[in-house]
C-alpha positions in Angstrom: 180.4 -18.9 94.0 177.5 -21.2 94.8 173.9 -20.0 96.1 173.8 -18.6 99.8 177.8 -19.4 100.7 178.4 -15.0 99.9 175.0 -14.1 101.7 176.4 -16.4 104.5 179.4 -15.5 105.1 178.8 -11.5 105.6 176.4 -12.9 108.1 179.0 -14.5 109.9 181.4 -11.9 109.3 178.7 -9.7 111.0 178.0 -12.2 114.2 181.6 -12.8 114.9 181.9 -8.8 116.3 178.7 -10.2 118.6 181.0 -11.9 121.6 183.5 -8.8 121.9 180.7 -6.5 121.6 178.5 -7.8 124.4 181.9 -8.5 126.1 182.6 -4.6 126.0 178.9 -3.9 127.1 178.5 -5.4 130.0 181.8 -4.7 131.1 180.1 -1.7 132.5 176.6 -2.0 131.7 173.7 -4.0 133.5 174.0 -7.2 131.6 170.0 -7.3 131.8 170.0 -4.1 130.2 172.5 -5.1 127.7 169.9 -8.3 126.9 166.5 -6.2 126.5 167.8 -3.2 125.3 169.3 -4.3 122.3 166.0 -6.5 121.6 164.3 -3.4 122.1 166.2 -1.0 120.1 166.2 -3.3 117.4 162.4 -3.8 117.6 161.9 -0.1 117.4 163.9 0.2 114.1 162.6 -3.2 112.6 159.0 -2.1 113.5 159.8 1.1 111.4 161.4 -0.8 108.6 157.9 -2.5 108.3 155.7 0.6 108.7 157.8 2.0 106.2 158.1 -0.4 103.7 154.3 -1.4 103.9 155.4 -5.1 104.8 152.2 -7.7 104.8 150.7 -9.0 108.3 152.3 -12.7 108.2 149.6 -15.3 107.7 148.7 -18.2 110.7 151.8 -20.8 110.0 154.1 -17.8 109.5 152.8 -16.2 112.5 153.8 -19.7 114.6 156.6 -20.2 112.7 157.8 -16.5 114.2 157.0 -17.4 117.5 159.7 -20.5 117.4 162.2 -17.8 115.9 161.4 -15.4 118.7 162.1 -18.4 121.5 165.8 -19.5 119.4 167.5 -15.8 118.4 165.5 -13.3 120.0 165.2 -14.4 123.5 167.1 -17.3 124.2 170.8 -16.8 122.7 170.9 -12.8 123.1 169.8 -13.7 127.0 171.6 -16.5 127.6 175.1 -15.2 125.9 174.8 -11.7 127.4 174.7 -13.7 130.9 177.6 -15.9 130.3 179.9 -12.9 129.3 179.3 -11.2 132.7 181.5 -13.8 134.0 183.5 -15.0 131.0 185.8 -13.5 128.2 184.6 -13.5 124.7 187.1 -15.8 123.7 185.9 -18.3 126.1 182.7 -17.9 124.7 183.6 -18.8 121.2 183.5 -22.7 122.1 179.8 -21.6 121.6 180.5 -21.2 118.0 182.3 -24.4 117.7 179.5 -26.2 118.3 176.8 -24.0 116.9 177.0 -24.9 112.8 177.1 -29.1 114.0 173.6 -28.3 115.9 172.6 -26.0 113.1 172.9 -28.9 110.3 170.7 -31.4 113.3 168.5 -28.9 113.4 168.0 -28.7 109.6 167.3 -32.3 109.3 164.6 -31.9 111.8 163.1 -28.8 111.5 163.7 -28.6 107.4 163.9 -32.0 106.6 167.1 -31.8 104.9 169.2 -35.2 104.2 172.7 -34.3 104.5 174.8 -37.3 102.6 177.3 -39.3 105.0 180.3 -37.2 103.5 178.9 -34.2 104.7 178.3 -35.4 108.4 182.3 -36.4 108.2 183.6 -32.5 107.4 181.0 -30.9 109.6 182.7 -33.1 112.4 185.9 -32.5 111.2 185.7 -28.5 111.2 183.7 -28.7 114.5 186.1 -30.7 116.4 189.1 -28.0 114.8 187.4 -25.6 116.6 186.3 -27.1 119.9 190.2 -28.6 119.8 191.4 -25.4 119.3 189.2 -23.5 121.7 189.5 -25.9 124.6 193.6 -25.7 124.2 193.7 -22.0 124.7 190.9 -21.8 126.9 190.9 -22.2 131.3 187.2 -23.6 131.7 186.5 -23.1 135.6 182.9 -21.6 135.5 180.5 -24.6 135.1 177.0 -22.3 135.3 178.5 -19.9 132.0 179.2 -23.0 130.0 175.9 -24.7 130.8 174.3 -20.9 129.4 175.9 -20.9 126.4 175.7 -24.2 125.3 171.6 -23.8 125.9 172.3 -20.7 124.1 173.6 -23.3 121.2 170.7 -25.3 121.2 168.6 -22.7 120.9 169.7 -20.4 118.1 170.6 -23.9 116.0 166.8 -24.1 116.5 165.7 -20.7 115.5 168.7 -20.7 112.6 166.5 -23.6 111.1 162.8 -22.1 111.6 164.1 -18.9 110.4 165.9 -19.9 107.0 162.4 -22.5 106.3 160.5 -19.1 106.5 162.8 -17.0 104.3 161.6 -19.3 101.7 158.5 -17.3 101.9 159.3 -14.0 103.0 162.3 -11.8 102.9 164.5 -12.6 105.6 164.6 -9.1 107.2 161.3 -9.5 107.2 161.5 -12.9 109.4 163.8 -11.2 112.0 161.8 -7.8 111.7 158.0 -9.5 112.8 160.3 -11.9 115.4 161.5 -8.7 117.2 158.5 -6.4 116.8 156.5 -10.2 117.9 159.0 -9.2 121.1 158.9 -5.8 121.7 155.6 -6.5 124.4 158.7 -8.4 126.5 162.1 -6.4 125.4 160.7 -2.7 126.0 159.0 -2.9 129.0 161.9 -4.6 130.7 164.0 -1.9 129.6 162.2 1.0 130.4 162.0 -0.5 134.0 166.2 -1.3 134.1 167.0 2.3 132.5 167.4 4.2 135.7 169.9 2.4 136.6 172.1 2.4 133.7 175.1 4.9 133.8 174.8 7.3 130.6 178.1 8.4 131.1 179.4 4.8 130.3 182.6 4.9 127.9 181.8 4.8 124.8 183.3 1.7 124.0 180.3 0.1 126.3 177.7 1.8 124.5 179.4 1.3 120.7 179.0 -2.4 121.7 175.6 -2.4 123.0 174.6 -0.4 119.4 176.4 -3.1 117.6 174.7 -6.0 119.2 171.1 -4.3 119.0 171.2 -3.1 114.9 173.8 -5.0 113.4 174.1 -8.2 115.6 170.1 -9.2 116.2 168.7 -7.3 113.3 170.9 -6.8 110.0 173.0 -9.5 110.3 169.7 -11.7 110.1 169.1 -10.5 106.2 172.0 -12.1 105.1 172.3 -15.0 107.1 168.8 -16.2 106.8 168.8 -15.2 102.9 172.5 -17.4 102.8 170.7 -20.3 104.4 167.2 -20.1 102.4 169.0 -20.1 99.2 171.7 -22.1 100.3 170.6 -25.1 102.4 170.4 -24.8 106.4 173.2 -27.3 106.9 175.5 -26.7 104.1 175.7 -22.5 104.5 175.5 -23.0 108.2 179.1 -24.5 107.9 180.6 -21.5 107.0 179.6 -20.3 110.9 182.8 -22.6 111.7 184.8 -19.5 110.8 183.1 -17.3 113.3 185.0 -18.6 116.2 188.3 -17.3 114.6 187.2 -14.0 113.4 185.4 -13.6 116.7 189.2 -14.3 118.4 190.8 -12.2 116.0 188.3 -9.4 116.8 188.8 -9.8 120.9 192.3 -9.6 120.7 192.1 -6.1 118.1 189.4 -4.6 120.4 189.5 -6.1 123.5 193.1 -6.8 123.9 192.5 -11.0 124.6 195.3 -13.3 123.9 196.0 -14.7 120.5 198.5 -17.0 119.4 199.6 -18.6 115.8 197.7 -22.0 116.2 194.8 -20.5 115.3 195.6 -20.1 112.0 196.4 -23.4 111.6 192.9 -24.8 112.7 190.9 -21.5 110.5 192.8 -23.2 107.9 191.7 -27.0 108.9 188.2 -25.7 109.3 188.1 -23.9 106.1 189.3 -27.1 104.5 186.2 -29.0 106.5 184.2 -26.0 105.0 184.7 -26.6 101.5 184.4 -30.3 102.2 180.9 -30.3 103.5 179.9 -27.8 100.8 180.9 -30.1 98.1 179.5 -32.8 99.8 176.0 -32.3 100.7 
């Protein structure tokens, strides 16, 4: 198995329980609440992480280098997504994730300076238009203001994907996420102490399983292996594997959520896995 592609792909497997989480959150939960909570719970248990493990202040360029990870994963596509899913199913939401690993590879030529042979650029098309294809059969698209969200939402963690995997060259990754949401906490817990009054404790406790998901294991441990995949791995080739999170993510709404499924999919996971292992071999 080659460098990053295991480290990866448990990150993926991790994100792809994001969508149906948030989904079941703000089902019943304040969608702002949903968005700064879980920044702020996971602040709270990544600031401990450091205390505990005696983590080293990041120097100057690290320290800028976390603010451009705070603006792609830690505010921009936990806000933007938990907005869109007030008003659209997770499934819809995957087309997000279709797109996602072919920004993530533009984003590594310009943020890393990678150089991604011809070859490669043919299977990351390849696997990104299976899953578009697939998403925007099976999909009714009839909220324009949702769409435009996520796809900024898309931009933006492609952007902090890159920044994030440059600096896990030179610190742990959990370490990069950790300082991006303590760097956040100033924004995340003050918003939610001010929305907590109205949030309804008694919410079922699906709502409230999804909203710990998203805050520990969706915007904090999910990071270590994801940005440790793409350090060791290259941005653009490990970010491929991402092209499987819009199936998982389907599978998982239709076992927890109940969303519609159908055979085709496994036609175009199987296409994209092909596009997958094209790209890998190709970069």
């Amino acid at each position: 198995m080659k460098p990053g592609l295991v480290d990866g792909f448990v990150g993926v497997l991790v994100f792809s329980l994001t969508l149906p989480a948030t989904r079941a959150a703000v089902a019943v939960l304040d969608p702002w609440f949903v968005a700064f909570g879980r920044l702020a719970l996971a602040g709270m248990v990544a600031g401990l992480t450091l205390r505990l493990s005696r983590a080293a202040w990041p120097d100057a360029l690290q320290r800028r280098a976390i603010v451009r990870v705070v603006a792609g994963v830690v505010l921009g596509f936990p806000l933007l997504t938990t907005l869109a899913l007030r008003h659209v199913e997770s499934a819809h939401a995957a087309v997000v994730i279709g797109l996602l690993p072919l920004l993530t590879a533009v984003a590594a030529v310009i943020v890393a300076g990678e150089r991604p042979k011809p070859a490669f650029w043919l299977f990351a098309i390849g696997g990104g238009a299976c899953v578009v294809a697939y998403t925007l059969a099976h999909t009714t698209f009839d909220a324009a203001l949702p769409d435009v969200l996520l796809l900024a939402a898309a931009l933006l963690a492609a952007y902090g994907y890159a920044e994030g995997a440059v600096l896990a060259r030179t610190m742990p990754g959990l370490q990069v996420i950790a300082w991006a949401l303590v760097l956040a906490l100033p924004i995340s817990l003050p918003a939610s102490l001010f929305l907590l009054p109205g949030v309804p404790l008694d919410a079922p406790w699906q709502a409230w399983m999804g909203f710990l998901w998203v805050a520990i294991f969706s915007q904090y441990l999910g990071f270590y292996f994801w940005y440790r995949g793409l350090a060791r791995g290259g941005i653009a080739s490990v970010g491929q594997v991402q092209l499987l999170q819009t199936f998982l993510t389907l599978g998982f709404s239709a076992l927890l959520l109940g969303e519609a499924l159908d055979p085709w999919m496994l036609a175009a996971a199987a296409g994209t896995l092909l596009c997958i292992l094209g790209a890998r071999a190709s970069r």
